[in-house]
ZABA-140071 format. One record per atom (N, C-alpha, C, CB): y, x, z; residue in one letter. Coordinates in pm, whole numbers, padded with zeros to 5 digits, always signed. Glycine has a CB too. Layout:
YXZA
...
***
This chain:
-00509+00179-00692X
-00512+00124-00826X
-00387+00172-00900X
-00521-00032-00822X
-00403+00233-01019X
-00292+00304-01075X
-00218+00171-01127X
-00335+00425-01196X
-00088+00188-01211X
+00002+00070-01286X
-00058+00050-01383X
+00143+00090-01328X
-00156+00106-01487X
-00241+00047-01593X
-00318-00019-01574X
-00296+00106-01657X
-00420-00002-01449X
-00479-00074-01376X
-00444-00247-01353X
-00469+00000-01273X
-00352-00244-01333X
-00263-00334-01244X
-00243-00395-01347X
-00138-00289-01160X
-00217-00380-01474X
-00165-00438-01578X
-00296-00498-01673X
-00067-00331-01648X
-00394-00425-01671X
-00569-00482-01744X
-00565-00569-01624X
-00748-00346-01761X
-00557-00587-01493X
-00597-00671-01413X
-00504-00818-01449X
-00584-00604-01268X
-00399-00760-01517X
-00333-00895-01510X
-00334-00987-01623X
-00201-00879-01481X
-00375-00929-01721X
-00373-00935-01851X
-00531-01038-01878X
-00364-00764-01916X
-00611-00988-01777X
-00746-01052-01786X
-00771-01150-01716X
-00839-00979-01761X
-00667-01187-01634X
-00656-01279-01502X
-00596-01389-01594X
-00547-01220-01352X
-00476-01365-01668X
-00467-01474-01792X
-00552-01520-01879X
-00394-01445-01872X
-00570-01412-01952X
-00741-01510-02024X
-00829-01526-01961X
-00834-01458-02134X
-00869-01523-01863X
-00911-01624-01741X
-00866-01739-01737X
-00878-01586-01620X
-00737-01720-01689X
-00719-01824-01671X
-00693-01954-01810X
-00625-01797-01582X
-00689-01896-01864X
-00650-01992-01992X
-00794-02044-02081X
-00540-01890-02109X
-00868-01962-02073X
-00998-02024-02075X
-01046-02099-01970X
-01084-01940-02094X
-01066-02113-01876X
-01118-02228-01762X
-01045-02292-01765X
-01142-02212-01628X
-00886-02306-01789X
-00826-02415-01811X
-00886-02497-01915X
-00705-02390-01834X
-00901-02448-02061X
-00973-02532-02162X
-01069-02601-02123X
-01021-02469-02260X
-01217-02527-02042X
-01343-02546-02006X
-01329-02677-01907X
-01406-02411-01940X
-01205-02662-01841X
-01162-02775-01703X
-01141-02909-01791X
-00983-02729-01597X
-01052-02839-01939X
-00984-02998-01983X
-01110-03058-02056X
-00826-02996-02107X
-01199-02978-02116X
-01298-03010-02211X
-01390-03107-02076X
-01383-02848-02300X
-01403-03047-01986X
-01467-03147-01833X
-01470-03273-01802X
-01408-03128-01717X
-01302-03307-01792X
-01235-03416-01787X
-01187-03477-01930X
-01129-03387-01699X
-01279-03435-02008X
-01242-03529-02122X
-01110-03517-02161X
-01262-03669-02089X
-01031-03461-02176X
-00866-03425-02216X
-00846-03372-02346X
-00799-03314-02122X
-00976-03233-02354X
-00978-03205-02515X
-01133-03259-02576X
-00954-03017-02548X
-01107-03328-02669X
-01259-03374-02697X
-01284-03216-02779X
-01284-03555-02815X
-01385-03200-02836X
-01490-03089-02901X
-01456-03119-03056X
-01679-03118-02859X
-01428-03228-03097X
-01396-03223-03240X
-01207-03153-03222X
-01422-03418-03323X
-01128-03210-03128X
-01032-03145-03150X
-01036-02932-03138X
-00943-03230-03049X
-01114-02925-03032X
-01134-02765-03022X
-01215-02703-03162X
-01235-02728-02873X
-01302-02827-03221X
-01359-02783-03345X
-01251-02764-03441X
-01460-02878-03398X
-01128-02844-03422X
-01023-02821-03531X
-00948-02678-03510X
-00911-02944-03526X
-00901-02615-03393X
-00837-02504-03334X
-00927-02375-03394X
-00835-02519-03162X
-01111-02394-03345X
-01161-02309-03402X
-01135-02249-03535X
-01249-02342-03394X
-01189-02373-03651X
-01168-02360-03791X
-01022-02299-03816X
-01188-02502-03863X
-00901-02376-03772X
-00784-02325-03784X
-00772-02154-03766X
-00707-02402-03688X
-00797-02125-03647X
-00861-01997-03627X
-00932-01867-03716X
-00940-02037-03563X
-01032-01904-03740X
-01113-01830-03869X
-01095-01835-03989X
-01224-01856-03883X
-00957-01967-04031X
-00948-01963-04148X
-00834-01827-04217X
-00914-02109-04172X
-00735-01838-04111X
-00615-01705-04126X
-00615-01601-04024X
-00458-01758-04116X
-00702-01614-03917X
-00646-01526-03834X
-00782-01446-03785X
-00554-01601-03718X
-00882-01423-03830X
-00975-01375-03792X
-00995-01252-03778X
-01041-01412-03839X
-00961-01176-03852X
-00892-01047-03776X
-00831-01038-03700X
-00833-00983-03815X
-00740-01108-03628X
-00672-01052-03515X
-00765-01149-03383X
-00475-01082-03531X
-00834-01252-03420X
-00906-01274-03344X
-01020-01183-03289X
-00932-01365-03383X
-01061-01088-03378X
-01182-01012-03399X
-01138-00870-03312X
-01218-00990-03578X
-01008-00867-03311X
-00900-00733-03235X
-00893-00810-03107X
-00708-00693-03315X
-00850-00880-03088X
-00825-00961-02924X
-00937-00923-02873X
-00811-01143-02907X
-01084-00986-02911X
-01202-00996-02818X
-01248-00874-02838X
-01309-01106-02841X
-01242-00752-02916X
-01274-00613-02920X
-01164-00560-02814X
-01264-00545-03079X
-01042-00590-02749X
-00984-00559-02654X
-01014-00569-02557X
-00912-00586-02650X
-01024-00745-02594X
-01097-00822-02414X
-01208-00742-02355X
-01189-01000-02428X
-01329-00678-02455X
-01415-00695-02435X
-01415-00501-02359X
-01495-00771-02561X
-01320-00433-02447X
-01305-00276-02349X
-01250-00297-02259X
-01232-00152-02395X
-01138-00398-02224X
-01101-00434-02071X
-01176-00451-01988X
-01041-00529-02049X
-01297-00558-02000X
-01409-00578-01947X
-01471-00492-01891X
-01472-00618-02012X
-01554-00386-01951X
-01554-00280-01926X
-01504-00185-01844X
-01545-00263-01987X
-01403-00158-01875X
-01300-00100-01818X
-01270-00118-01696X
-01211-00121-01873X
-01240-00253-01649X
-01248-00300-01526X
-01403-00278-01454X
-01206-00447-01540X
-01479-00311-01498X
-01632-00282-01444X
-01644-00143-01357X
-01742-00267-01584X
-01574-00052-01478X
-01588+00061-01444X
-01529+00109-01313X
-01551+00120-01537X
-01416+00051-01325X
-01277+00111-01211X
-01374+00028-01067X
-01042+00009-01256X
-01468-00080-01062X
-01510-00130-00958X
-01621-00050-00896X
-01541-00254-00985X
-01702-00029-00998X
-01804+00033-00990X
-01845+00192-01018X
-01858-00036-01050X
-01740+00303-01037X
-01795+00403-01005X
-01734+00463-00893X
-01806+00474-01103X
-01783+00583-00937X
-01767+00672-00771X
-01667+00717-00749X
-01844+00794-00737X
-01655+00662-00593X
-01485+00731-00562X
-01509+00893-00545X
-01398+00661-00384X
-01608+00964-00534X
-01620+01093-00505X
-01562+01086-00341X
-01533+01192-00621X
-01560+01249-00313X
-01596+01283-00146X
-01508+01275-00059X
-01640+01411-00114X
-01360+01260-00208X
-01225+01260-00052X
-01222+01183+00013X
-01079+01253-00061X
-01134+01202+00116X
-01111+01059+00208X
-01017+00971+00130X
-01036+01087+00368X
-01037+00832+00208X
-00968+00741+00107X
-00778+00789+00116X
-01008+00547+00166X
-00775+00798+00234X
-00619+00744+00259X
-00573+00939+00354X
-00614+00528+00414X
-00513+00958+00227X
-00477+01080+00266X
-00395+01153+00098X
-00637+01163+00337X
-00322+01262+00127X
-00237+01326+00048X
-00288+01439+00011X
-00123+01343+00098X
-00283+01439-00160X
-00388+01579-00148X
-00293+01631-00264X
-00597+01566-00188X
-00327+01829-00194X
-00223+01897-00292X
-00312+02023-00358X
-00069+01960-00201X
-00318+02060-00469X
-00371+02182-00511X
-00277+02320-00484X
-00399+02162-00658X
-00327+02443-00511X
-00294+02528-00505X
-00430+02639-00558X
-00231+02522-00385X
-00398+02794-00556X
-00498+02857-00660X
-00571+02885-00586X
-00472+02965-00750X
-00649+02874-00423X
-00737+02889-00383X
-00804+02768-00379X
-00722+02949-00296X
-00777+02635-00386X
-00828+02470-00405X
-00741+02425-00371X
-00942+02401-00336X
-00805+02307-00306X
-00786+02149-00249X
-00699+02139-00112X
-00945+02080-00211X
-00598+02071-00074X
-00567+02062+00069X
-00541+01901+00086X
-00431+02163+00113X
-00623+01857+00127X
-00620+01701+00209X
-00564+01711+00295X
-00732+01633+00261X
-00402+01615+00334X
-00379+01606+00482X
-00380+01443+00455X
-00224+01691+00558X
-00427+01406+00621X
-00518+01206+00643X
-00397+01177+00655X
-00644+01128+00806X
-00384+01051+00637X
-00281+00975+00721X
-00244+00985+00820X
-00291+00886+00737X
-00402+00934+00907X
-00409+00977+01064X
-00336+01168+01102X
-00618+00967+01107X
-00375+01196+01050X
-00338+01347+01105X
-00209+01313+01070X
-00406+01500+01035X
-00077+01264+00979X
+00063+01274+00990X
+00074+01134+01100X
+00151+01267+00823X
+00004+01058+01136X
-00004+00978+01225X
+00057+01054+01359X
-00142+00929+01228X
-00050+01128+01392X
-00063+01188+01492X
+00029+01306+01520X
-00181+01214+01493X
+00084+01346+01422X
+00176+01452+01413X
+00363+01370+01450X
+00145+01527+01229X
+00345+01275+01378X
+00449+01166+01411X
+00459+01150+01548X
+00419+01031+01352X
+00362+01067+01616X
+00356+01027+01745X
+00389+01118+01863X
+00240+00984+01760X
+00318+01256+01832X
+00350+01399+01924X
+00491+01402+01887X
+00260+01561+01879X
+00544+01419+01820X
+00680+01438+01773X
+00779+01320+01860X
+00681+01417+01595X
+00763+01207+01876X
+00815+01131+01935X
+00816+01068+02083X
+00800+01078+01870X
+00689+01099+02101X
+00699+01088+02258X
+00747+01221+02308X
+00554+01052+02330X
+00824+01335+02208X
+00863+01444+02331X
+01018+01388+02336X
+00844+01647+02286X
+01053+01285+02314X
+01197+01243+02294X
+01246+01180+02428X
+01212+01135+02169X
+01335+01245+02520X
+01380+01134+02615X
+01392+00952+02563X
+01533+01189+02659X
+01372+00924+02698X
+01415+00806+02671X
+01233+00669+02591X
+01571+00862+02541X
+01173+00762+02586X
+01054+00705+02493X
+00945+00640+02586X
+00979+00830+02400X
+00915+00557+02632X
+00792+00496+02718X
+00702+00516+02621X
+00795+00335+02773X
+00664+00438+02447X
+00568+00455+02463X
+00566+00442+02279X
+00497+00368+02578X
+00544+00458+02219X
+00506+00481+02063X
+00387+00485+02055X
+00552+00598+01993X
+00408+00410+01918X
+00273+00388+01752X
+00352+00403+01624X
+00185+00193+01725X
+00264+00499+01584X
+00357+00537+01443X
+00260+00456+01298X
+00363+00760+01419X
+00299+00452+01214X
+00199+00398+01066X
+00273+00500+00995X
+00213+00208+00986X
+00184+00497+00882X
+00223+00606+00760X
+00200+00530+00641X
+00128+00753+00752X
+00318+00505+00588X
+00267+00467+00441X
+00313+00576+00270X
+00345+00296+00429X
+00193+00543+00241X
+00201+00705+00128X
+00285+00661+00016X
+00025+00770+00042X
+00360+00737-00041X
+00417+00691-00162X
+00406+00769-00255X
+00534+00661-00157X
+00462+00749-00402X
+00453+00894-00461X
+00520+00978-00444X
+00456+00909-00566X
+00463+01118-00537X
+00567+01190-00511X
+00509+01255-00373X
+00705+01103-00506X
+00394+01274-00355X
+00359+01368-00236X
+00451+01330-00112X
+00383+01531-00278X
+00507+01199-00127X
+00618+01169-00015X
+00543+01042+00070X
+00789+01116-00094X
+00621+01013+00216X
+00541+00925+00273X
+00713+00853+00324X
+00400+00995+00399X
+00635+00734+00414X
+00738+00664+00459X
+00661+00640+00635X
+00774+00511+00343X
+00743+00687+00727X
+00695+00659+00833X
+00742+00498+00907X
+00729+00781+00907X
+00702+00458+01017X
+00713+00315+01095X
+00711+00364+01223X
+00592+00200+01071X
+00775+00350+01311X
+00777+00409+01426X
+00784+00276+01487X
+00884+00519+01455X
+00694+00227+01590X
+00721+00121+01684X
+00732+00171+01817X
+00621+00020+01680X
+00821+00133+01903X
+00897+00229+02019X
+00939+00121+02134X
+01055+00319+01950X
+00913+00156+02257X
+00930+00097+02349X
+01004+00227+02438X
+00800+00025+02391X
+01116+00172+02493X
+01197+00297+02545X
+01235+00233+02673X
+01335+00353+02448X
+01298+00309+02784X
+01376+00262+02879X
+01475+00200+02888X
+01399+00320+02927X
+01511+00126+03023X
+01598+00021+02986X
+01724+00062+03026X
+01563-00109+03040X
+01739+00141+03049X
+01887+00227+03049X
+01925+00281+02927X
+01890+00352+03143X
+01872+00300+02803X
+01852+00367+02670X
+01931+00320+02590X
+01731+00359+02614X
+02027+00432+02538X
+02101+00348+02424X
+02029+00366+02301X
+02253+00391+02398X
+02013+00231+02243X
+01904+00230+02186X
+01985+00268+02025X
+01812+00079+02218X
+02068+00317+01998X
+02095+00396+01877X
+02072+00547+01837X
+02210+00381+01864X
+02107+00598+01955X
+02130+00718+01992X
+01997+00765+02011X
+02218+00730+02102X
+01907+00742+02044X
+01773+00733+02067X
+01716+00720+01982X
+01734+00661+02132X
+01723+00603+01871X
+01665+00593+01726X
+01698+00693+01621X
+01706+00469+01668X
+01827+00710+01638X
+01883+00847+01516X
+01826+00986+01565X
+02083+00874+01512X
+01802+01007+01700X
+01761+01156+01705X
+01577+01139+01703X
+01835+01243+01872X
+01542+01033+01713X
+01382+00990+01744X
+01371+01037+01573X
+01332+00780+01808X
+01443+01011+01476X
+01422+01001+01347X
+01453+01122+01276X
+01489+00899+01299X
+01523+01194+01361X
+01581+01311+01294X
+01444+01387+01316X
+01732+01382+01362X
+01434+01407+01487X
+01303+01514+01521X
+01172+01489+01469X
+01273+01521+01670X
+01177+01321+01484X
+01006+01330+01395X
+00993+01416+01251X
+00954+01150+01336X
+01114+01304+01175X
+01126+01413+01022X
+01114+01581+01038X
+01299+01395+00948X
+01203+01596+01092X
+01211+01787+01069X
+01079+01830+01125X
+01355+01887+01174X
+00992+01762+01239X
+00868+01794+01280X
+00771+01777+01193X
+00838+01736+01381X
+00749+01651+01111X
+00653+01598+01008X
+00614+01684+00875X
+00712+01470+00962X
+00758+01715+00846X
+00784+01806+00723X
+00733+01959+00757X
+00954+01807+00683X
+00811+02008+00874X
+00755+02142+00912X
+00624+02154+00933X
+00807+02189+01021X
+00563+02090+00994X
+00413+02138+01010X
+00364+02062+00885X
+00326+02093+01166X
+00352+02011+00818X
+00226+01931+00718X
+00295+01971+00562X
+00211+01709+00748X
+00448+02009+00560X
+00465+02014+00397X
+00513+01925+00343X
+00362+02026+00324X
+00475+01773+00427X
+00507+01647+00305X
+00659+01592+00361X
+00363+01486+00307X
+00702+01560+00242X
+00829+01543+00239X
+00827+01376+00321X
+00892+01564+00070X
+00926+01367+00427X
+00943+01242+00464X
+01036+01093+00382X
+00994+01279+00582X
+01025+01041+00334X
+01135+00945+00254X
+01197+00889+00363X
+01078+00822+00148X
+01151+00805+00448X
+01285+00769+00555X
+01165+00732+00657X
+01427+00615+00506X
+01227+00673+00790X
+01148+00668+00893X
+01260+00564+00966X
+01103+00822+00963X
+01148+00396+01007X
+01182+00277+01011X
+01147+00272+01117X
+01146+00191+00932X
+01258+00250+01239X
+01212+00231+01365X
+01213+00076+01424X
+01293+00321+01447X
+01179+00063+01463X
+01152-00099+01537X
+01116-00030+01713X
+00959-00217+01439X
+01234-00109+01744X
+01236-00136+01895X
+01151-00251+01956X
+01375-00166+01934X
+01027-00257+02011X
+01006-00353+02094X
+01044-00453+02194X
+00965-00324+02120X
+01055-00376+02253X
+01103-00402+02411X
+01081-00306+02552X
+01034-00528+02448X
+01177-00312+02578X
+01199-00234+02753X
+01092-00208+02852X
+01288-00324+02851X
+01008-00144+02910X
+00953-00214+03007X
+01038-00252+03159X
+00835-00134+03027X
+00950-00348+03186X
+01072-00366+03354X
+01043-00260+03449X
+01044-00529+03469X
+01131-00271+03507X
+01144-00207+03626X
+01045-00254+03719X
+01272-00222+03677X
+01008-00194+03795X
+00935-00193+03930X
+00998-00235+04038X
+00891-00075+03965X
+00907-00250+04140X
+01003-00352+04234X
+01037-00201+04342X
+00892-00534+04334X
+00921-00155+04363X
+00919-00015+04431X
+01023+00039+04399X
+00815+00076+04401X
+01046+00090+04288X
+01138+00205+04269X
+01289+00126+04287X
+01112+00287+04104X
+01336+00016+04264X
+01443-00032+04278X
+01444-00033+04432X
+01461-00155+04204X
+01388-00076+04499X
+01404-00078+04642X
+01400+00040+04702X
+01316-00152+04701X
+01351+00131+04649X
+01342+00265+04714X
+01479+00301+04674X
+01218+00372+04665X
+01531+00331+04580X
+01671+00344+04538X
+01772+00280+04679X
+01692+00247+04376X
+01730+00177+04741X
+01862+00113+04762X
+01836+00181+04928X
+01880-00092+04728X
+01739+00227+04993X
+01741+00244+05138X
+01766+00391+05141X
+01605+00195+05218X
***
């Protein structure tokens, strides 16, 4: 949904709401009908032109909105980055910088086990999420700054799209085994 979008949506969500408020008070008896009969008249007596501009607004918003619900998204995929150039179209998915992320990060010492998210921004730019479960010997800084460096320079090199930053979240460790500690000690 673009920011104009966003803004007819909000704009109509008020006169919404400000009409069912009336309709609610007129319900409960709060505004009687001779007083709304007075607001009307008041209304049409000076301001009827700009009343006549409001609901010729309301009424292309209406519309407008209808439209943005109801036509066709056409063939791209929903959730993906798309760039022209003079031979066409180049779609890259989410999933595919998903997946390009994740390869990138499990070649990192220290990594048990990663899930990456992609969130798109403008600007042909994305923001990655790295959720990471590492070993428990791992310093877990040192590990995050180069986990972040290699995904980026990997993400960017193969796909083009510029990375904005990349948010790691540490889970947790897995434990140790009982095997391998005991084998260690004999």
């Amino acid at each position: 949904m673009r920011w104009y979008d966003r803004i007819l949506v909000f704009v109509f969500s008020i006169v919404l709401i400000v009409l069912f408020t009336i309709l609610f008070l007129i319900g409960v008896n709060a505004i009687s009908w001779d007083t709304l009969n007075l607001y009307y008249q008041w209304l049409m007596s000076g301001y009827q032109l700009a009343l006549s501009a409001v609901s010729f607004l309301l009424l292309i918003l209406t519309f407008r909105l209808l439209w943005m619900i109801a036509a066709p998204k056409g063939n791209k995929p929903p959730a993906a980055i798309y760039r022209r150039n003079e031979e066409g179209e180049i779609a890259i998915t989410m999933e595919t910088l998903k997946a390009l992320a994740e390869k990138a990060g499990r070649r990192e010492r220290g990594i048990v086990n990663l899930e990456a998210r992609v969130k798109p921004l403008e600007s042909e730019r994305i923001r990655l999420i790295l959720k990471v479960q590492v070993k428990d010997d791992t310093r877990y800084q040192e590990v995050s700054e180069r986990l972040q460096s290699e995904v980026k320079a990997y993400v960017e090199t193969i796909s083009g799209i510029m990375v904005e930053d990349i948010n790691v979240l540490i889970t947790e460790t897995p434990p140790r085994s009982k095997t391998s500690s005991s084998s260690r000690v004999q």
